[in-house]
N, C-alpha and C positions, 0 to 999 in steps of 0.2 A: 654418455653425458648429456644429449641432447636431450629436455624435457617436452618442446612445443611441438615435435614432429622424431620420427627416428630419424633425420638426419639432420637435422637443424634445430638451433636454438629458438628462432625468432623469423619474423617472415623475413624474406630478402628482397623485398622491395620496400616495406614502411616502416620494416626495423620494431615490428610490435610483437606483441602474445595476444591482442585483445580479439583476435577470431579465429576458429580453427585455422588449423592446417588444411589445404584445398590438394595442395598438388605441385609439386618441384620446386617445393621451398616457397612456397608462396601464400597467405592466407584467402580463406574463401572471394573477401573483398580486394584484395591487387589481382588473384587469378583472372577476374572476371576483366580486368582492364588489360591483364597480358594477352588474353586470348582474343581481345578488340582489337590489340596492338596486331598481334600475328597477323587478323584478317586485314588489316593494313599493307602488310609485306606484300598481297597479292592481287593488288589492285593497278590496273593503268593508271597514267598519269589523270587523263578525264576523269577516271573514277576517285582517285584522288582529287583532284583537286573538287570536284562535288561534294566529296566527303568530309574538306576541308572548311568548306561553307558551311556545310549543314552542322560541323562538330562547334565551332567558335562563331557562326552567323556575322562570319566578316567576310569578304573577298582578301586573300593573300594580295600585297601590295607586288610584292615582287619575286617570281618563280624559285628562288632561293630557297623561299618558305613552304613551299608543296613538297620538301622532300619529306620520306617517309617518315625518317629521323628525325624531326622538327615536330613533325604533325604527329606524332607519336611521344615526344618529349610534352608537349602542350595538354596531351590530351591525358597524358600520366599524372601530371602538375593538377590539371580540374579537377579530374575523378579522386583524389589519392592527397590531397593537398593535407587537408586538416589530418590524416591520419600518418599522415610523412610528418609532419611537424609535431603531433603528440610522440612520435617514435627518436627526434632529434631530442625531443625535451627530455623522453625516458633517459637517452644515452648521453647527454650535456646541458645540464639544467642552468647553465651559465647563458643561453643565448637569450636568455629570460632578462637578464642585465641590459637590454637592450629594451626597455617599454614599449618601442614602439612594437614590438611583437606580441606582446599582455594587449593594446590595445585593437591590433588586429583582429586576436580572434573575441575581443570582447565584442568588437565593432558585427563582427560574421554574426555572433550570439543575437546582438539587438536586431540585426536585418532579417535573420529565421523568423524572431518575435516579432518582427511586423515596424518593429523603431527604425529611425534615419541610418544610412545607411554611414554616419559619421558621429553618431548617438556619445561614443565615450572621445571622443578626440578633443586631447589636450587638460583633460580630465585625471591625468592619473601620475602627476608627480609625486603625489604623495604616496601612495604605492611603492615607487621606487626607492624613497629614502624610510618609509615608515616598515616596509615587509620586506622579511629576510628571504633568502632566493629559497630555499626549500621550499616558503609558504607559497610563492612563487609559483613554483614548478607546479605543486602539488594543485591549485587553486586551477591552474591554465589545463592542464591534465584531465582533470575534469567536466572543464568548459570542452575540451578538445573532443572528450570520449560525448559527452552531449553531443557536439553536431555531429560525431560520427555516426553514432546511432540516430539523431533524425535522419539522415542520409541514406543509411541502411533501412530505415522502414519502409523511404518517400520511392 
């Protein structure tokens, strides 16, 4: 049954079809963040927490935040963001009913293009009462697979 991979439908991490299959259910682009993650598990804390800095270029406020599990949730969230949220919109195009997520990544769009980084904010009532959610979906979907592939070239 499975079309994306012989054992899976879709990746199991961003819930997509839009890149090969890489490896244990996972497409080329989340592979590449799981095996970042992995090399995480085998780090000291030192090494952690350096790795911590150098990943988000914050200092952790409070030792809580250095664990693997955190700095690995974080660091899945940056690399995987826009490609996790094209893969929610594939499988529930209702969270689109919410604009503020249409303006999000519209907002991502202008900031790749060089525009403020607030460029459509408060801009898009009309959107929500004037376009039906499929067009919706479909329109965001597209913006999404755009920054995923500049991401994928850069």
């Amino acid at each position: 049954m499975p079309s994306w991979s012989r054992d899976f439908v879709r990746c199991q991490s961003c819930s997509t079809q839009l890149f090969r299959h890489k490896a244990k259910g996972y497409c080329e682009r989340c592979y590449r963040v799981e095996k970042e993650i992995q090399k995480l598990q085998d780090l000291s804390d030192q090494e952690l927490h350096k790795r911590s800095v150098e990943l988000f270029g914050v200092q952790p406020a409070r030792k809580e935040y250095l664990s693997v599990a955190v700095i690995s949730e974080r660091y899945s969230d940056i690399k995987l963001r826009w490609l996790k949220l094209y893969g929610a919109i594939d499988r529930d195009p209702t969270i689109l009913s919410n604009i503020l997520v249409v303006e999000e990544i519209l907002n991502e769009v202008a900031r790749q293009s060089g525009r403020s980084l607030s460029f459509f904010d408060n801009k898009l009532m009309g959107v929500q009462s004037n376009m039906p959610l499929e067009q919706r979906a479909m329109m965001c979907k597209l913006m999404l697979r755009l920054l995923v592939s500049r991401r994928a070239s850069s």
